[in-house]
C-alpha positions as CSV (number, residue, x, y, z in Angstrom):
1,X,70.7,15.4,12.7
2,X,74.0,16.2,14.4
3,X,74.9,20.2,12.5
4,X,77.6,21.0,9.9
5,X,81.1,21.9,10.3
6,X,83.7,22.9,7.9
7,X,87.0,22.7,8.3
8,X,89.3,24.9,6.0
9,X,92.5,23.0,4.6
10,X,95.1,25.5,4.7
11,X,99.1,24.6,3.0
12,X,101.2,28.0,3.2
13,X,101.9,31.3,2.6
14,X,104.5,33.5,1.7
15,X,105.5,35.2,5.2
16,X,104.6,33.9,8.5
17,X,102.0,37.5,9.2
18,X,100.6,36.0,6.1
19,X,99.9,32.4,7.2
20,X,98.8,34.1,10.8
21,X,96.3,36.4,9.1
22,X,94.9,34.2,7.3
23,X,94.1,31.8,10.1
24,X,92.3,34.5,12.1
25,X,90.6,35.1,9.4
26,X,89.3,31.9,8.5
27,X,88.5,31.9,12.7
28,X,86.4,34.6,12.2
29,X,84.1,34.1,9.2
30,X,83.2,30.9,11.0
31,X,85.2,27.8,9.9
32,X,85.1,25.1,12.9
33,X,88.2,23.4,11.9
34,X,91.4,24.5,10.4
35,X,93.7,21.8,8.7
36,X,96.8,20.7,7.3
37,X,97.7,17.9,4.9
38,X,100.8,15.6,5.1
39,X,102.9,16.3,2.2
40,X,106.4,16.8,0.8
41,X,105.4,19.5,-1.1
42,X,105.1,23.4,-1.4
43,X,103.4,23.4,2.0
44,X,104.4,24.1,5.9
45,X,104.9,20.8,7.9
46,X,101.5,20.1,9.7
47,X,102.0,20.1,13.5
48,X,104.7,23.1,13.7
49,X,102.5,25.4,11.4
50,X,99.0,24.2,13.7
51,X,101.3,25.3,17.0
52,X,102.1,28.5,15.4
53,X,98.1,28.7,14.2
54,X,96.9,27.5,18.1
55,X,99.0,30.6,20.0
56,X,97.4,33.2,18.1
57,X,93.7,32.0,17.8
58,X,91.0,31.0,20.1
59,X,88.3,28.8,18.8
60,X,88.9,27.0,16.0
61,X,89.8,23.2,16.1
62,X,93.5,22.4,14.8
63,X,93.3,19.3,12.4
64,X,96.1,17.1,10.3
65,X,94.6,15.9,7.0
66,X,96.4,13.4,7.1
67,X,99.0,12.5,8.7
68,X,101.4,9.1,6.5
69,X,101.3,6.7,9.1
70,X,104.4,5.4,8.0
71,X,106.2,8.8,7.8
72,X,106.5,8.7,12.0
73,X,107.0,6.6,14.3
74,X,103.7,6.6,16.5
75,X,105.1,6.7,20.1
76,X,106.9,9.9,18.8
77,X,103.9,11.5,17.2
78,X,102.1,10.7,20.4
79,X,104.2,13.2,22.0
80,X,104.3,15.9,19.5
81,X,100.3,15.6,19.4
82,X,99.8,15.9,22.6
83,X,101.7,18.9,23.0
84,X,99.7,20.3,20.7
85,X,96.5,19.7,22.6
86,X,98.1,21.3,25.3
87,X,99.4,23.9,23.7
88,X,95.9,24.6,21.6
89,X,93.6,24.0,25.1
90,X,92.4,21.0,23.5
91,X,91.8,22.1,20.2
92,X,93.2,18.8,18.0
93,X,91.7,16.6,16.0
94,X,94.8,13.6,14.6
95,X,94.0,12.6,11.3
96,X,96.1,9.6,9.8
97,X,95.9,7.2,7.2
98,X,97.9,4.9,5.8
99,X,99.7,6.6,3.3
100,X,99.3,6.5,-1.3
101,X,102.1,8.7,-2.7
102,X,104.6,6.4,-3.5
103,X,106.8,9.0,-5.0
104,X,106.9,10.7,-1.0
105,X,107.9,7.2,-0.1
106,X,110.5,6.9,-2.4
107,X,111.7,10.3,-1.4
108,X,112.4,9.5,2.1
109,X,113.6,6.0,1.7
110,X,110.6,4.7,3.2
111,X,109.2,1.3,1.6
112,X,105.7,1.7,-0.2
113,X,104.5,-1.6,1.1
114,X,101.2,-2.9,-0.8
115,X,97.8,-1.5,0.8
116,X,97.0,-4.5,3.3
117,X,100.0,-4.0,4.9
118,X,100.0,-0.5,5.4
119,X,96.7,-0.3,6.9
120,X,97.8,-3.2,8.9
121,X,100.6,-1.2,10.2
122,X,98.1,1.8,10.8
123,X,95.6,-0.2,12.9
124,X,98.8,-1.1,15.4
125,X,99.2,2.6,15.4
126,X,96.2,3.8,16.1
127,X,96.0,1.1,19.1
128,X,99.2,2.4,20.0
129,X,97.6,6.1,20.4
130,X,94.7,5.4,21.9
131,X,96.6,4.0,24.8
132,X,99.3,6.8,24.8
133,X,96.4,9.5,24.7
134,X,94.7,7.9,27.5
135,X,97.4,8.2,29.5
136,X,98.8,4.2,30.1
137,X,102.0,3.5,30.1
138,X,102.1,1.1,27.1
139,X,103.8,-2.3,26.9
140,X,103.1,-3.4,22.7
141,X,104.3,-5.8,20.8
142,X,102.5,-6.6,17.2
143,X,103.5,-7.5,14.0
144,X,105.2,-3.6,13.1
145,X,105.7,-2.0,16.3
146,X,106.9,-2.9,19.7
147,X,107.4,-0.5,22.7
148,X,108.1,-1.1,26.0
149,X,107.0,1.7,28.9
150,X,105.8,4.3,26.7
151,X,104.5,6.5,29.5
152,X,103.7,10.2,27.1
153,X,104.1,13.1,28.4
154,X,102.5,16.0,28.6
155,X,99.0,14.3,29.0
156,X,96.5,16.0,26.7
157,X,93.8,18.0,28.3
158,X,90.9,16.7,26.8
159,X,90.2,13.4,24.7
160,X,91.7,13.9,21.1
161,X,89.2,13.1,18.4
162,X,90.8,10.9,16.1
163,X,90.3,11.0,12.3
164,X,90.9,8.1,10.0
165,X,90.7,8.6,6.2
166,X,90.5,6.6,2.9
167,X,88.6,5.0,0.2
168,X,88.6,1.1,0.3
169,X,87.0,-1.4,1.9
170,X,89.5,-2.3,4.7
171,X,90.7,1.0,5.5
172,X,87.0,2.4,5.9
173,X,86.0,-0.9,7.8
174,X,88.7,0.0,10.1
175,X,88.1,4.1,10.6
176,X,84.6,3.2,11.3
177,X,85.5,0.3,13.9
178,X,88.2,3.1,15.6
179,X,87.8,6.4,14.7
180,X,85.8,9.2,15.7
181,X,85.8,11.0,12.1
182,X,85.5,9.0,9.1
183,X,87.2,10.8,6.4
184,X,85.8,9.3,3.1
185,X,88.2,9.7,0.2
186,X,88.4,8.1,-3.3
187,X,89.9,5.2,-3.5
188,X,93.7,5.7,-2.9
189,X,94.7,2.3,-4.1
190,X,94.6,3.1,-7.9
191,X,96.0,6.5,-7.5
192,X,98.8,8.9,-8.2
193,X,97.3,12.2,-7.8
194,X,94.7,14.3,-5.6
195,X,91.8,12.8,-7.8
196,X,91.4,9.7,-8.7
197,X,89.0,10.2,-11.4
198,X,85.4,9.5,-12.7
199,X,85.0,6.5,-11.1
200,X,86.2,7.7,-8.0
201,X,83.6,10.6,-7.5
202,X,80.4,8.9,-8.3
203,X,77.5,9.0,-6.5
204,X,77.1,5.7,-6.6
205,X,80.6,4.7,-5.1
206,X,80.3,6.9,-2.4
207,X,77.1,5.2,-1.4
208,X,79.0,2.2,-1.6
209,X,81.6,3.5,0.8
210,X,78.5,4.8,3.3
211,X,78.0,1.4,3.5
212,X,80.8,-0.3,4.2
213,X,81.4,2.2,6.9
214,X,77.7,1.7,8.9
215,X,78.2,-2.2,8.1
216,X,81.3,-2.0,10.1
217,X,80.7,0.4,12.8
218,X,77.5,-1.2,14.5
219,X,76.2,0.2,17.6
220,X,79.7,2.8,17.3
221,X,78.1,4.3,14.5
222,X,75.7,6.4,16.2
223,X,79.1,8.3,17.9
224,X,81.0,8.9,13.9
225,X,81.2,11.6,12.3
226,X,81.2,11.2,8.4
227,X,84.0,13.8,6.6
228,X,84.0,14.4,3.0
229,X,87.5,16.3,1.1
230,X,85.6,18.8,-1.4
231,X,88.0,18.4,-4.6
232,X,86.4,20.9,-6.9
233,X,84.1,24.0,-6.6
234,X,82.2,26.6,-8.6
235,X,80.0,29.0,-7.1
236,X,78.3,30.0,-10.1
237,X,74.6,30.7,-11.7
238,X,74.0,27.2,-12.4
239,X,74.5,23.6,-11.2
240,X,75.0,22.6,-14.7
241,X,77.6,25.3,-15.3
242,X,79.5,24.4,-12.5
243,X,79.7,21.1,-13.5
244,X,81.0,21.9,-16.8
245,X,83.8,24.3,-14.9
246,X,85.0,21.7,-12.2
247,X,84.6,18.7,-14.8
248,X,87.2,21.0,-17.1
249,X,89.1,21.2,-14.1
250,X,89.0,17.7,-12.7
251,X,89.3,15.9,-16.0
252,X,86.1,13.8,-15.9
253,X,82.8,13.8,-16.8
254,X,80.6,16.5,-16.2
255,X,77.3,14.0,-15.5
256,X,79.4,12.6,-12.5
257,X,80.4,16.0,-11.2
258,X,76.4,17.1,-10.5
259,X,75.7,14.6,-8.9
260,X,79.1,14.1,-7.0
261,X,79.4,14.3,-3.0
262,X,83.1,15.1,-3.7
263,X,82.2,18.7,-5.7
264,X,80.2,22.2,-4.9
265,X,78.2,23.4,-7.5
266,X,76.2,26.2,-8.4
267,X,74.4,28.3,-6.4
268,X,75.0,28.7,-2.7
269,X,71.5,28.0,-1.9
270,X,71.8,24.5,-4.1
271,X,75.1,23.7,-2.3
272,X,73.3,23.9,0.5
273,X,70.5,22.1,-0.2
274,X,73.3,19.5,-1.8
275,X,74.3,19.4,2.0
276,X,71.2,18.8,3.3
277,X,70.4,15.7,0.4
278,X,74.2,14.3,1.7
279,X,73.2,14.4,5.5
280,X,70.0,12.7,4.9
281,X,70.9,10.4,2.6
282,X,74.6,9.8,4.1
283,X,75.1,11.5,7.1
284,X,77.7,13.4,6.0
285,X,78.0,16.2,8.0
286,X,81.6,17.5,8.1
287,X,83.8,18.8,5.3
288,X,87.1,19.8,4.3
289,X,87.6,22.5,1.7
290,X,90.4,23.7,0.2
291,X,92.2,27.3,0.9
292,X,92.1,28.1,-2.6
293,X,88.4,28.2,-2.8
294,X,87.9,30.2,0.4
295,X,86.6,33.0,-2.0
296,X,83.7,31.3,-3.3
297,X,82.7,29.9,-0.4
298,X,83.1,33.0,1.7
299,X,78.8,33.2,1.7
300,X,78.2,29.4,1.9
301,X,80.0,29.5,5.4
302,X,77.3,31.5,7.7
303,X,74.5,29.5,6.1
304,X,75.4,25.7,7.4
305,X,78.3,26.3,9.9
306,X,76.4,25.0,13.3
307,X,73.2,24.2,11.1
């Protein structure tokens, strides 16, 4: 079984020797990955906070989670990401995926087109990228994007692992075909906010994602990493009093929460065995936890980082 990582999702700070300190930090107590997500929000735009993360750390792997497709144009992200590979010695990890807040959409003027055709556009995209990353000079013409001599520049020093996320069928069908991380997330289709509810975090939907994923990947499967976005934690002296804190929290049922790949619960030893239940059963062996709950999880990090 290929060991754990975690990657810490950070979003701000007040001062920039805040948002610095807090990297190294994070760096040091052991976190593989540090990320950003993709939103209009309170939070610092993804690539330019990771640069300023990458000139003052060493180690740790510099992650978007995830980047809105359809909020750049791919031959332009190409460029910025590579920079940042560069920049980092190599340290990036792209995440993308095809975008659900239709409010950000609205915002920018961007069309919220329905889910098939987003994903569509994202598939082009990603094609596009792993031709531009490669180091072709690309000729591409498809249904949303055309380009004609994209030769990007600076090259990236090493491959860049790239990270596809979401929760239905044809968008996990096509991270497993083409990604190297597949980020499984509830299903954004039917949702307006970070958590899509009950229905979302059961057990037994997630197995059903786990297998779309390995029905579509094939032989590639044996090269993916599985990613799961920890929504909701309590470190506290119980499983079942956790689940009644994050269900609280969460607004859903607290039956779903214990049982939940999408939640940490109780103990750290019973979050870790959780961990170990996921890989086996799943093969879930990368997560994403939020900067908020860096407290609680402070002891869980030294006892399944590597392991």
């Amino acid at each position: 079984m290929a060991p754990f990582r975690l990657a810490m999702q950070m979003t701000s700070t007040p001062t920039k020797r805040e948002w610095l300190d807090a990297a190294r930090a994070f760096e040091d107590s052991g976190y593989d990955t540090i990320s950003l997500p993709d939103h209009l929000g309170p939070q610092f735009a993804p690539v330019v906070a990771l640069a300023a993360i990458a000139a003052i750390t060493e180690r740790v792997r510099l992650s978007m989670f995830v980047m809105a497709n359809d909020f750049r144009n791919p031959a332009v992200l190409a460029k910025e990401i590579t920079t940042l590979d560069v920049l980092s010695d190599g340290r990036v990890e792209l995440g993308l995926g095809a975008g659900w807040n239709a409010a950000e959409y609205g915002a920018q003027g961007v069309q919220f087109d329905p889910p098939g055709t987003r994903i569509e556009r994202l598939a082009e995209a990603v094609a596009l990228l792993r031709r531009a990353f490669a180091g072709e000079r690309v000729d591409f013409s498809g249904t949303h994007y055309r380009v004609e001599g994209l030769d990007v520049l600076p090259r990236p020093v090493s491959r860049i692992p790239l990270v596809l996320g979401g929760g239905g069928k044809r968008m996990l069908s096509l991270a497993a075909r083409e990604a190297d991380v597949v980020g499984i997330a509830t299903d954004n289709r039917s949702r307006a906010r970070e958590v899509a509810g009950t229905p979302g975090l059961a057990r037994e939907v997630f197995a059903e994602q786990v297998r779309w994923v390995r029905e579509a990947a094939g032989e590639h499967l044996r090269d993916l990493e599985i990613n799961v976005r920890i929504l909701g934690v309590c470190v506290c002296s119980s499983v079942e009093n956790g689940a009644e804190a994050v269900a609280r929290e969460l607004r859903i049922d607290p039956g779903v929460v214990r049982s939940s790949p999408f939640v940490f619960v109780g103990p750290v030893e019973a979050i870790r065995e959780q961990m170990l239940a996921n890989r086996e059963e799943f093969g879930v062996t990368y997560y994403t936890v939020s900067q908020r709950h860096a407290g609680q999880l402070a002891p869980l990090v030294p006892r399944v980082v590597g392991h």
